[in-house]
C-alpha positions in Angstrom: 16.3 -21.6 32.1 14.2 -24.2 30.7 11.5 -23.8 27.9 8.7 -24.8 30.4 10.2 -21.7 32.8 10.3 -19.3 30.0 6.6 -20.3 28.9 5.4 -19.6 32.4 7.7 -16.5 33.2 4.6 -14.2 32.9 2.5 -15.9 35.2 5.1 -16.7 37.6 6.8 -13.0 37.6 2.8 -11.6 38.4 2.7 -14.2 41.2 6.2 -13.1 42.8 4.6 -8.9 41.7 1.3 -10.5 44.5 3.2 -11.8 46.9 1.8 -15.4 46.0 3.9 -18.5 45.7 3.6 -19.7 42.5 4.3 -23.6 43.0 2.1 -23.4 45.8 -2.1 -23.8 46.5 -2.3 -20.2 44.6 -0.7 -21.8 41.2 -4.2 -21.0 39.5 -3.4 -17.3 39.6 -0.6 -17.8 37.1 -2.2 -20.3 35.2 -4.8 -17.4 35.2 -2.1 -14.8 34.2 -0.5 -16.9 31.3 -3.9 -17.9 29.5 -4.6 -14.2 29.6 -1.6 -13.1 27.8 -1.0 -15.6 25.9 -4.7 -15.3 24.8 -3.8 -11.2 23.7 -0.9 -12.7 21.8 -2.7 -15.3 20.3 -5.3 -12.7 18.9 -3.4 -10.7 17.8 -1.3 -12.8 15.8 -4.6 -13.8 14.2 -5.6 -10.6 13.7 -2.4 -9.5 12.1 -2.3 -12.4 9.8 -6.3 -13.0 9.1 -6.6 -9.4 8.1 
């Protein structure tokens, strides 16, 4: 498994959960999916360390 493929695994693992193909037209949804969590992660590492 490549570092791109373990960066993406969220996304691609809620696209596979939709029945969408993740390579395919519907490859927003897990861009959608990984900006989201890695959004929550982001925050919160902020948050942890800011505070």
């Amino acid at each position: 498994m490549s570092l791109t493929e373990v960066f993406l695994w969220p996304g691609t693992k809620a696209c596979e959960r939709l029945g969408v193909d993740p390579e395919g037209e519907n490859a927003l949804i897990r861009w959608m999916v990984n900006t989201l969590v890695y959004l929550v992660i982001s925050l919160v590492g902020v948050w942890i360390f800011a505070v």
